[in-house]
C-alpha positions as CSV (number, residue, x, y, z in Angstrom):
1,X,27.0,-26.7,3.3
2,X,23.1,-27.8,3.6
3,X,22.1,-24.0,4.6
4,X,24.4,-22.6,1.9
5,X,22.5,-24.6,-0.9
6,X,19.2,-24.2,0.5
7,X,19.9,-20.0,0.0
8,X,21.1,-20.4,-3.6
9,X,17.8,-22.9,-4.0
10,X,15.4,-20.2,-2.7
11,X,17.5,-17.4,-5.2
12,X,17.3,-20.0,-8.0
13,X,13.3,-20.5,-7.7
14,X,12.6,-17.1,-6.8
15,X,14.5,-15.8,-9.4
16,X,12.0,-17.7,-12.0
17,X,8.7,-16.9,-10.2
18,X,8.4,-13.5,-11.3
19,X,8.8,-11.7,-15.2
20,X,7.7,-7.9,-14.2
21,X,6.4,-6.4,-17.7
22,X,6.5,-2.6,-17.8
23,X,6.9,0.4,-19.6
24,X,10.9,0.6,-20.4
25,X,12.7,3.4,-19.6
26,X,16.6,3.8,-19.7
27,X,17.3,1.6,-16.6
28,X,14.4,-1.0,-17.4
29,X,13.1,-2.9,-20.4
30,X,9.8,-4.7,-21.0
31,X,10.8,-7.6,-19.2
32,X,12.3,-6.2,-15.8
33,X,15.9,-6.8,-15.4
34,X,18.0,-10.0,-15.5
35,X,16.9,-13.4,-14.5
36,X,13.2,-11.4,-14.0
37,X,14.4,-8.8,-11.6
38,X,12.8,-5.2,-11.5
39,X,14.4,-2.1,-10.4
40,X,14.0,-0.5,-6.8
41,X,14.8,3.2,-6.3
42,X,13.9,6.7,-5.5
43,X,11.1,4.5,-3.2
44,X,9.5,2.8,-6.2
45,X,9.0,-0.9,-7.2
46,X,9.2,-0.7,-10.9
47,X,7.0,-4.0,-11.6
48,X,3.2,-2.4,-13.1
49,X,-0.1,-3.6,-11.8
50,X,-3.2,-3.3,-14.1
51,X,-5.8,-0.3,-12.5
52,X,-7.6,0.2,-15.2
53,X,-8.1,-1.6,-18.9
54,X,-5.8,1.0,-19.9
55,X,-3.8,2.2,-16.7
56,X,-0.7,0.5,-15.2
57,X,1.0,1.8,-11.8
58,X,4.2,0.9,-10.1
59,X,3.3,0.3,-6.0
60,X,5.9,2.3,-3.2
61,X,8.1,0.2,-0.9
62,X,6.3,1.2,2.0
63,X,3.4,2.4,3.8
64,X,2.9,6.5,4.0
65,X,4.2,7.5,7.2
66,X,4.6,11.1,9.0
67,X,6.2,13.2,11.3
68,X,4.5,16.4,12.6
69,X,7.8,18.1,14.3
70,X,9.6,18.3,11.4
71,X,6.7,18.2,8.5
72,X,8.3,15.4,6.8
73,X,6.6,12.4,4.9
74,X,8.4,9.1,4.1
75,X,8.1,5.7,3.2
76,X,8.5,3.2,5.8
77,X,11.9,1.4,5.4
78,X,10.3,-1.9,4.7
79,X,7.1,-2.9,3.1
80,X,5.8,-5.0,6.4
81,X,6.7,-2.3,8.7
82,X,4.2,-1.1,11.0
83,X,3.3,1.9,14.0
84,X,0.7,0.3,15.5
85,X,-0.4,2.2,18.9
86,X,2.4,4.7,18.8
87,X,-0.3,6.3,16.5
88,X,-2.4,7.8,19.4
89,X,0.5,10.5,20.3
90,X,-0.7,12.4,17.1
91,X,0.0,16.1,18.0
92,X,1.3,19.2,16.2
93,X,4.8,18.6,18.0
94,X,4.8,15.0,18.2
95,X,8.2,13.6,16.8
96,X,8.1,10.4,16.3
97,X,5.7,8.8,13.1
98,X,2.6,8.0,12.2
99,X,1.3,5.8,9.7
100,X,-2.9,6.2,11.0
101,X,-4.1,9.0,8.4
102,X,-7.5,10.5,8.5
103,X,-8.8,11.2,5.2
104,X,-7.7,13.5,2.6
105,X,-5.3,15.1,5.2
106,X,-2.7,16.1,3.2
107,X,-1.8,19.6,4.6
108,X,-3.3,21.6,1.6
109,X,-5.8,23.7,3.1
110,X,-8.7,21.7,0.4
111,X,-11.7,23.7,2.8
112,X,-12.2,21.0,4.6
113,X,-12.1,21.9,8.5
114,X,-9.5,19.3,9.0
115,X,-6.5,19.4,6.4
116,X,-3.1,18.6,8.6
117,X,-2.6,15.0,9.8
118,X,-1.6,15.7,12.9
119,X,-5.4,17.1,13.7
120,X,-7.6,15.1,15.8
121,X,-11.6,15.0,15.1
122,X,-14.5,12.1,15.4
123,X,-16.8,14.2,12.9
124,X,-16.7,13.3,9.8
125,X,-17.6,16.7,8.5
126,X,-14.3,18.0,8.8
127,X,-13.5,16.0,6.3
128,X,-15.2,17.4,3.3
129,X,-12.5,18.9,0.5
130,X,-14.1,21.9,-0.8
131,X,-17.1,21.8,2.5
132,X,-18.6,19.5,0.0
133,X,-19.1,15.0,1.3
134,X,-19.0,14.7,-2.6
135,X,-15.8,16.0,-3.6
136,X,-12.9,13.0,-3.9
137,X,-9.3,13.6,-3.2
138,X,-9.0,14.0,-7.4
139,X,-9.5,16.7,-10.3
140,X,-9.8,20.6,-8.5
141,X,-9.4,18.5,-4.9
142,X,-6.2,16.4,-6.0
143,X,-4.2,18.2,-3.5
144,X,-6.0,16.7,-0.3
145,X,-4.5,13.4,-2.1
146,X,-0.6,13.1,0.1
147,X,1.1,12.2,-2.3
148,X,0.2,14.7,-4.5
149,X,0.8,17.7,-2.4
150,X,3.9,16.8,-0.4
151,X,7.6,15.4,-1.0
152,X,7.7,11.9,0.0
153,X,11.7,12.4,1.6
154,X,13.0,8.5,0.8
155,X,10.8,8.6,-2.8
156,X,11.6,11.3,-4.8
157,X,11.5,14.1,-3.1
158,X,9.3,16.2,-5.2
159,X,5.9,17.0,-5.0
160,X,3.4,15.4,-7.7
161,X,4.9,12.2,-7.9
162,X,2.8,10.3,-6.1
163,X,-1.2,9.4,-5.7
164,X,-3.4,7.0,-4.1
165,X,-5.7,4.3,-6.0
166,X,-9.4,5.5,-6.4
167,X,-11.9,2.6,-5.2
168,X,-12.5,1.6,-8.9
169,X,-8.9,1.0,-9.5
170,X,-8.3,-0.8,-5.9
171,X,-11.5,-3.1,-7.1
172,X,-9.5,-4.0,-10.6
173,X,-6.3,-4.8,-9.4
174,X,-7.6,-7.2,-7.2
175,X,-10.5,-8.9,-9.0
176,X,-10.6,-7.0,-12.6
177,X,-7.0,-7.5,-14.3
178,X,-6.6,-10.4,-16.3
179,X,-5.7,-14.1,-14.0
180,X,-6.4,-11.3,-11.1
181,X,-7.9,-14.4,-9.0
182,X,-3.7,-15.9,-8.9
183,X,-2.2,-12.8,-8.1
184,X,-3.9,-11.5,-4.9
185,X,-3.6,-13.5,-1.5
186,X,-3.2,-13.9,2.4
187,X,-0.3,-14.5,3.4
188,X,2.7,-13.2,6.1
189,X,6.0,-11.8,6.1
190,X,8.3,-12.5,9.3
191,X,5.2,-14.1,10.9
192,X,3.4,-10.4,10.0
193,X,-0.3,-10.8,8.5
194,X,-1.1,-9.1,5.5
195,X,-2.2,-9.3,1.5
196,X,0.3,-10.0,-0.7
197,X,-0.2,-8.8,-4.5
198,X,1.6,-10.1,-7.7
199,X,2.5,-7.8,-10.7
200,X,0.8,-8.5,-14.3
201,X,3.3,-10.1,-15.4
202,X,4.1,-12.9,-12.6
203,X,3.9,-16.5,-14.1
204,X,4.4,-19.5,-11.9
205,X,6.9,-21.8,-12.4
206,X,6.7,-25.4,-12.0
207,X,6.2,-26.8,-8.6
208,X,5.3,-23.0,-6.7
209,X,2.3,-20.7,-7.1
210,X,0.7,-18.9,-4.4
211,X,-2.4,-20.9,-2.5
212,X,-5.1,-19.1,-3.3
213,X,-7.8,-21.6,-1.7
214,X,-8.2,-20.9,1.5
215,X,-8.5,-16.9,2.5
216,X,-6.6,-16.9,5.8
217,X,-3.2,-16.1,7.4
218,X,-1.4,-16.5,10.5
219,X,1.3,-18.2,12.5
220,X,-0.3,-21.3,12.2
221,X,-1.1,-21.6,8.4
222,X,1.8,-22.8,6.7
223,X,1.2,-21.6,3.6
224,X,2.6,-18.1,1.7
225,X,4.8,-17.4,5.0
226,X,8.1,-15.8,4.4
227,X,11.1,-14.9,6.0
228,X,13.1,-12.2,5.6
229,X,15.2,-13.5,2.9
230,X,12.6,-15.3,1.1
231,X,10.9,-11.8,1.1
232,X,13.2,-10.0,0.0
233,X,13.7,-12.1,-2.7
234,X,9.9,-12.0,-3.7
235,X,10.1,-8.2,-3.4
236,X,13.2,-7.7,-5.8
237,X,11.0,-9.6,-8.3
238,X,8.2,-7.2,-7.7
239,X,5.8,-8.4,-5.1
240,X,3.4,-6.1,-3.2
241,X,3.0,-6.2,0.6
242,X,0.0,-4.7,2.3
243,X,0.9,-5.3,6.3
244,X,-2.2,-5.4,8.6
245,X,-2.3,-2.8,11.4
246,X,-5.6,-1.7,12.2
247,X,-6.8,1.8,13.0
248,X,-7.4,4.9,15.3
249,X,-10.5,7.0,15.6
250,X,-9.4,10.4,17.5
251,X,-7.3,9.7,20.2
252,X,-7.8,5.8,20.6
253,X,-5.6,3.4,18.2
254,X,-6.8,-0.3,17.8
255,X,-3.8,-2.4,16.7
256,X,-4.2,-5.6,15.4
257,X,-2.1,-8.5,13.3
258,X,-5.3,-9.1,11.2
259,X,-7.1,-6.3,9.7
260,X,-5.5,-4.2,7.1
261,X,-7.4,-1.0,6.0
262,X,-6.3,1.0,3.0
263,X,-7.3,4.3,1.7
264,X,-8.6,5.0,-1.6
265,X,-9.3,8.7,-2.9
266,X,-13.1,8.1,-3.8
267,X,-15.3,9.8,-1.5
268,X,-18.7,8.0,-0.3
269,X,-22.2,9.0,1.3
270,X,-21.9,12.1,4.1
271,X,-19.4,10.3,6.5
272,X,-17.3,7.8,4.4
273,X,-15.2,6.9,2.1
274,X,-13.9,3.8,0.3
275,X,-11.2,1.8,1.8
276,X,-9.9,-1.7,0.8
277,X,-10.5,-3.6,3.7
278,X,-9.4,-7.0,4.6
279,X,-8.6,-9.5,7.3
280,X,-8.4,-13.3,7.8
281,X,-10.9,-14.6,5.7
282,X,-11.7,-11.9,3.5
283,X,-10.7,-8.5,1.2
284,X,-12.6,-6.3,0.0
285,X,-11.6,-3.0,-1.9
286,X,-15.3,-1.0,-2.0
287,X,-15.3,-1.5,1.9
288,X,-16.5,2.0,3.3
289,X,-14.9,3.9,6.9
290,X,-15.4,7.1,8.3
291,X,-13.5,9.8,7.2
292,X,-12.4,10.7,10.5
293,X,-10.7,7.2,10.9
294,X,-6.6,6.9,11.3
295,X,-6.3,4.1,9.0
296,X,-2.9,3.4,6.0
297,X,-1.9,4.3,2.6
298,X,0.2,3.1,0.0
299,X,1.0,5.6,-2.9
300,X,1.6,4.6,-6.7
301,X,3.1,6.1,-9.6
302,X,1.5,6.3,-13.3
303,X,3.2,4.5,-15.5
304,X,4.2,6.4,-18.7
């Protein structure tokens, strides 16, 4: 009887903590949908995040992930799933997935030397859309971008839908948007590290908010852990989770439960581009990595 009103507790007070405020649309209205829910399909979490003063985007439910036998691009099933080391079988053939993409590898032939994800190199050079370091995965290069050029399978299934955050934008969601400072933190989901991001419109109820004072995770911080049901829960109401997986350069993957790289689509320098970067006792979104890097991405939508 205890563990029964313990769930409907948890429903009850997630059910407050979030009011999603978006663009409505025949299946949504400004306000998400009853008791502060948003609505989840066609691999989309319809809850807006500020990019820009005047941009808004709705997050994917999962991580980019690929598999080379078949040509097929997904989201993973879950928004804290993970490959890990599987990564380093990247090959042509290969068919399981991968979730460790090098830079603007889309499978658009952009000029670059290296276009298809399953294609190993450790010079950065490859990686130039155009043959030029200064062309971004935008405007006349917006193709290299994956979720321009391909059908996500599980999140539309058209091309075009999909794109990922520039650096700028990455930087403004997390530090720019209005009360940004109470919508971004560490935290873990089924004891998996990660950064957890709030919608716009989130607005904390008496007696919960996130704790923001201390950047760290792990099993033995107590604070913004969740369980699967308490996750799902949070998610239904729009939260954003960015899992920490850690990265592959050519052949060799580096796992790890506490460093979380994300691509953006801004190009930097001769041999980088940005990434939001972040572990255990930081984040930051104009972090640069080489090009040449396995490392994640999470798509959005626009907002119209």
């Amino acid at each position: 009887m205890k563990r029964i009103f313990k769930k409907f507790l948890l429903i009850g007070i997630a059910a407050a903590m979030f009011t999603a405020c978006g663009d409505s649309d025949e299946n949504d209205n400004e306000n998400g949908g009853a008791n502060g829910a948003v609505s989840i399909a066609n691999g989309v979490i319809k809850a807006p995040f500020s990019v820009s003063a005047d941009k808004k985007v709705y997050f994917s439910t999962g991580n980019l992930q690929y598999q080379a036998s078949t040509n097929t691009w997904r989201f993973a099933e879950h928004q804290y799933d993970v490959i890990g080391s599987s990564n380093a079988k990247i090959s042509s053939t290969y068919d399981g997935w991968i979730d460790w993409l090098s830079w603007g590898t889309s499978g658009w032939d952009s000029g670059a030397n290296v276009y298809q994800p399953y294609v190993v190199s450790k010079d950065d050079a490859d990686f130039y859309p155009g043959g030029s370091f200064s062309n971004s995965l935008t405007g006349s290069y917006a193709n290299a971008d994956w979720g321009v050029f391909n059908k996500i399978s599980n999140g539309g299934n058209k091309a075009g839908q999909w794109r990922t955050l520039t650096t700028d934008e990455w930087q403004y969601l997390l530090s720019g948007r209005p009360n940004a400072r109470i919508l971004v933190a560490h935290g873990s989901v089924d004891y998996k590290n990660g950064l957890i991001l709030l919608p716009d419109g989130w607005d904390s109820p008496s007696g919960f908010s996130l704790n923001i004072s201390e950047p760290y995770y792990g099993t033995n911080y107590i604070a913004n852990r969740f369980s699967l049901e308490d996750w799902a829960i949070m998610e239904s109401h729009g939260a954003v989770f960015l899992p920490a997986s850690g990265y592959r350069e050519g052949n060799y993957s580096k796992s790890s439960s506490e460093s979380g790289n994300y691509w953006s689509s801004t190009a930097h320098g001769k041999s980088y581009a940005y990434q939001l970067d972040f572990d255990k006792g930081s984040k930051d979104p104009k972090h640069t990595t080489h090009r040449s890097y396995g490392i994640q991405v999470r798509l959005v939508q626009d907002v119209k």
